[in-house]
Every structure is written in structure tokens, then in C-alpha cells.
C-alpha positions in Angstrom: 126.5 -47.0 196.1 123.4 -45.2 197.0 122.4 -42.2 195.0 122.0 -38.8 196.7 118.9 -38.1 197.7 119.1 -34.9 196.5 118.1 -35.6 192.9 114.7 -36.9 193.3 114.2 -33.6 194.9 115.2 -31.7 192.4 113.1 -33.9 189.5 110.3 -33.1 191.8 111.2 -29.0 191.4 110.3 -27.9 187.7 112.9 -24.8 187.7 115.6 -27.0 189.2 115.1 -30.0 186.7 114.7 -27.2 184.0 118.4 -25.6 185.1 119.6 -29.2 185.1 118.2 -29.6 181.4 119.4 -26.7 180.2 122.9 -27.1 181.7 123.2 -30.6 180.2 122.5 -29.8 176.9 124.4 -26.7 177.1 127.5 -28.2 178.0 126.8 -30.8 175.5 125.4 -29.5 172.2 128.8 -28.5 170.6 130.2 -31.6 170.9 126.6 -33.0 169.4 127.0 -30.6 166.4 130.8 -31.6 166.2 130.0 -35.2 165.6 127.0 -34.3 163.3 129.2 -32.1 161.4 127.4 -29.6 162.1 129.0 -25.8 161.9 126.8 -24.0 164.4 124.4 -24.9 166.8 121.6 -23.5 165.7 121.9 -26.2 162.8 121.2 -29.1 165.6 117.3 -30.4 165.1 114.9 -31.7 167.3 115.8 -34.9 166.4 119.7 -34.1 167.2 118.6 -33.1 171.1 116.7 -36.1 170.9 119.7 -38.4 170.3 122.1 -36.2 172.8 119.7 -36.9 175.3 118.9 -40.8 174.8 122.5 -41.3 173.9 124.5 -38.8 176.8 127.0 -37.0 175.6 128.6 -39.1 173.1 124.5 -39.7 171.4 124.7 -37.6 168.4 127.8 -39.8 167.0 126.4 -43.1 168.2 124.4 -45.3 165.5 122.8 -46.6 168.4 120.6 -43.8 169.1 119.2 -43.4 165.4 116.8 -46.3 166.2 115.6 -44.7 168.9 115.2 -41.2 167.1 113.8 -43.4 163.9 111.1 -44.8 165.9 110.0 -41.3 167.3 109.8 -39.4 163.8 108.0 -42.4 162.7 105.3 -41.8 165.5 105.5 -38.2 164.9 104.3 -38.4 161.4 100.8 -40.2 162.6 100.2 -37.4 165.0 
């Protein structure tokens, strides 16, 4: 099945990729800090978003996305 073409006009579109964004993560974040046991979402880090957004929705209680978030704290600290 062919993807709409419709997405790749939006990627190209900053303020619709950006409503995209901040839908996704919106709709997602309190099931991030949920899993995290987090009590509020202003408690998620950078490194929480990082792993909702590698991992989808289910990310932040995945063990598969700490590599991922590993590996870019590691870089960040020779920056």
C-alpha cells in the first residue's frame, strides 16, 4: 500500500510538521511519564522525548530505546 502523498508535503511545510510534532508528543507524553513513573509531565527530560520519539508511543517503557538514548547523551557530553 502506497503512502499518501500528502505527508511529504507536509515534512516539506515547517508549521505543518511542527503541528504534527507537537500533536504526537502531546497525545503521547502522559503515557511516556506513566511508564517512566513519572507524576507530571513536566518531570519528562530531554532524554524521555528522545525515547517517545525513537520508540513511538510505547518508547519510554521499552529497554530498547535506552541504547539509542545512551548513545546520544554519550555524544552529548563531547559537545
Amino acid at each position: 500500500m502506497e503512502i499518501p502523498i500528502r505527508w511529504r508535503e507536509c515534512a516539506k511545510d515547517l508549521a505543518c510538521a511542527e503541528k504534527v510534532i507537537k500533536r504526537f508528543f502531546a497525545t503521547n507524553a502522559q503515557k511516556c511519564a506513566d511508564d517512566l513513573n513519572k507524576s507530571l509531565l513536566e518531570d519528562l527530560t530531554c532524554s524521555d522525548y528522545m525515547r517517545l520519539h525513537t520508540g513511538g508511543p510505547g518508547g519510554c517503557g521499552s529497554k530498547d530505546t535506552l541504547k539509542n538514548v545512551n548513545a546520544i547523551n554519550k555524544c552529548m557530553e563531547n559537545i
